[in-house]
Residue, then its C-alpha position, 0 to 999 in steps of 0.5 A: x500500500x504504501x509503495x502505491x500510495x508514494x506515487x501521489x505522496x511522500x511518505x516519511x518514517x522518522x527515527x532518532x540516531x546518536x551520530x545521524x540525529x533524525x534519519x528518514x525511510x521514505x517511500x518515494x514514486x515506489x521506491x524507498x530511499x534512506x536521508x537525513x534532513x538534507x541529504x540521501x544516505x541510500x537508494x536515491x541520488x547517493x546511489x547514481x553518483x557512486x554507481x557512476x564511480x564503479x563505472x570508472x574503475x577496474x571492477x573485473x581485478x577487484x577480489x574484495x572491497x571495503x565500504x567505509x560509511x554503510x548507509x542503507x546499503x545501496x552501494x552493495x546492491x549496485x554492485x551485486x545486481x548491476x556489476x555482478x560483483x560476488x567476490x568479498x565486500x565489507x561493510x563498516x559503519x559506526x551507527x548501530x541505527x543504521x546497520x538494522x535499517x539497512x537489515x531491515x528495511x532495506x533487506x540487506x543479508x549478510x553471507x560467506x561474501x558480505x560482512x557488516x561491521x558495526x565500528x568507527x571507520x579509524x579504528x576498524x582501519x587500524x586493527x584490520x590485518x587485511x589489505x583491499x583491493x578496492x575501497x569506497x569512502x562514503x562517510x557523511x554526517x548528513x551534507x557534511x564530510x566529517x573532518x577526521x576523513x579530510x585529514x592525512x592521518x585518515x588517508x595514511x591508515x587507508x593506504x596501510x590496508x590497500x592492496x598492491x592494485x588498491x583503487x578507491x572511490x572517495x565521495x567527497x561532495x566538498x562545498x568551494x571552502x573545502x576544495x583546499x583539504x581535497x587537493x591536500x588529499x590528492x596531493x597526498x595521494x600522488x606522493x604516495x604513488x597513486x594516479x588521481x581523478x576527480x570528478x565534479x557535480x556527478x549527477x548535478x551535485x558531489x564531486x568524486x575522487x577516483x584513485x588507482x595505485x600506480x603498479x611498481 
């Protein structure tokens, strides 16, 4: 009923996080999307814009990835259903809310290929003994990149479980004052022997950082 009933109206859930202050489960034109109060966490634009990443790396040599910033679980979905990606994907988020949102309202299953993590971002990257071969950062608290993600000591800890042929997705929807810390990003990045790409107003609005590791 509700999915029907969406395509004349929105309809809107509301629940309380600690870290997400209000989320939204909203069934829209028949689909259900995760937000905040001003931005989508899952299953609406966010899911486009980093679809449109995958699309620009080299999927077929990846062997595992790392989701840092889980969200309702769309970036899993897109890749199963629409890459045919059945290797190994780990998903970390901080928010316990969310993680039973993505079970629960979005279906998301945990299998032999798919572990959910409910730990901060630093921490799971300082006490993983992995390496990966692809790694998607899509941490948001609502619009906003937290700052700890913007800075070296963060990007120095992902690069220490990068796999030899590491490349990352970093959705950085960085507003004109922050371009600075994304160039600090990239610059880092380069000195660390990876090749960068960044790409602007995916899908009218974020901007995104495509790195691949330079083979030695």
């Amino acid at each position: 009923m509700k999915r029907l009933l969406s395509y004349f109206y929105p309809i809107t859930k509301k629940i309380k996080s600690k870290y997400s202050d209000t989320l939204e489960i909203t069934w829209y034109n028949g689909k259900k999307h995760l937000n905040t109060k001003n931005a989508n966490y899952s299953y609406g634009s966010l899911q486009q814009i980093l679809k449109f990443g995958l699309k620009q790396i080299q999927l077929k040599t990846v062997e595992n990835i790392l989701v840092l910033g889980l969200g309702g679980g769309s970036v899993i979905e897109t890749l199963r259903k629409d890459f045919n990606f059945k290797k190994q994907i780990f998903g970390v988020d901080i928010d316990p809310v969310i993680i039973d949102l993505a079970k629960e309202e979005f279906s998301l299953k945990t299998d032999q290929n798919l572990k959910i993590i409910c730990q901060d971002a630093v921490k799971f990257l300082e006490e993983t003994q992995l390496n990966f071969d692809l790694i998607i950062l899509d941490i948001f608290i609502d619009t906003k990149v937290p700052n700890f993600v913007l800075a070296n000591n963060f990007w120095a800890a992902i690069i220490k479980t990068a796999s030899v042929k590491n490349q990352i997705i970093f959705n950085a929807a960085l507003h004109q004052n922050n371009d600075q810390k994304l160039a600090g990003i990239i610059s880092f990045l380069n000195q660390n022997k990876y090749k960068t790409e960044t790409l602007n107003k995916v899908n009218g609005t974020n901007t995104l950082l495509i790195a691949q590791r330079k083979h030695l």
